[in-house]
C-alpha positions in Angstrom: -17.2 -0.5 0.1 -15.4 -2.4 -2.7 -17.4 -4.5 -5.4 -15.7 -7.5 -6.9 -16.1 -7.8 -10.6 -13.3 -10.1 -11.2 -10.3 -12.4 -9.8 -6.9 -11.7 -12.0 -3.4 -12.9 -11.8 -0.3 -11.2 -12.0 1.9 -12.2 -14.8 5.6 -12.9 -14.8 6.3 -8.9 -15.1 3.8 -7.5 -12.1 1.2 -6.9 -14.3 -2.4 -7.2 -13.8 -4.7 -6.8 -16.5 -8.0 -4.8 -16.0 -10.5 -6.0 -18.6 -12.7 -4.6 -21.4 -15.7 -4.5 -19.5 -14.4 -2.7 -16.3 -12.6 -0.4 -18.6 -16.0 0.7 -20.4 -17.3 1.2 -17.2 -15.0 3.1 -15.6 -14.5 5.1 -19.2 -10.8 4.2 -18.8 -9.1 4.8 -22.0 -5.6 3.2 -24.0 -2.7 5.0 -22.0 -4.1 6.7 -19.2 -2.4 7.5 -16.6 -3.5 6.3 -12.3 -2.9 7.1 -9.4 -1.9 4.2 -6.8 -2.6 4.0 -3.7 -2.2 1.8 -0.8 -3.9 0.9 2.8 -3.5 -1.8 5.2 -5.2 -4.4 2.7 -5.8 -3.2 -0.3 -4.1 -1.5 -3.4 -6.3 1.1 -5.4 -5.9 2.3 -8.5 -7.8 5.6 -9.3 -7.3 7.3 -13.0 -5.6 10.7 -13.1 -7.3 13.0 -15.0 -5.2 15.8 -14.6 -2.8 15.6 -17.3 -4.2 16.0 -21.2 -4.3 13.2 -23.5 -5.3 12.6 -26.9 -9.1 11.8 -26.8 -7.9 9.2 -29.9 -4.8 7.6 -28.8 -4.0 8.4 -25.4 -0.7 9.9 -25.8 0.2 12.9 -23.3 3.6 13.7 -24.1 3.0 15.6 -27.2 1.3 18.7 -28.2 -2.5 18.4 -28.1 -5.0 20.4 -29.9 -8.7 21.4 -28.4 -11.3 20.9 -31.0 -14.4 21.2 -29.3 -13.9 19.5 -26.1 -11.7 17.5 -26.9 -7.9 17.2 -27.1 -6.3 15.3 -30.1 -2.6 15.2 -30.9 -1.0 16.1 -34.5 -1.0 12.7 -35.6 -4.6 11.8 -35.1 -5.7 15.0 -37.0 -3.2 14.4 -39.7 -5.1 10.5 -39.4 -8.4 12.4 -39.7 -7.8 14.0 -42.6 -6.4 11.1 -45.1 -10.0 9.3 -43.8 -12.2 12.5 -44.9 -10.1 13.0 -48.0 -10.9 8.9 -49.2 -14.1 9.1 -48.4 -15.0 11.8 -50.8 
């Protein structure tokens, strides 16, 4: 069973947007990647959390780097470390 949070429409390119607050509580994050499927009457849209991605930025096409549990491309730790080095 479905529950309906919102009504949207779909812009001149096919787009639908999926707002802030059903993206907090789905955890969806900037860039991720899902999975569509369809049935008779509906269209579903489930993330894929298969493929890595940058805890920070999203990307997935890039080399990513596990620092705890987490995996953060070259850019973001590069990002990291200009903020640490400021804030000393």
């Amino acid at each position: 069973m479905y529950k309906k949070l919102c009504t949207q429409k779909i812009d001149e390119f096919g787009r639908i947007n999926i707002n802030q607050e059903i993206r907090n509580i789905l955890g969806i994050r900037r860039k991720q990647l899902f999975d569509v499927f369809v049935n008779e009457d509906a269209i579903v849209l489930k993330p894929n959390n298969t493929t890595p991605m940058c805890a920070l930025c999203g990307e997935s096409d890039i080399h990513l780097n596990k620092i705890g549990y987490s995996l953060l491309c070259n850019d973001c730790i590069e990002k990291i470390k200009e903020i640490t080095k400021t804030q000393k």
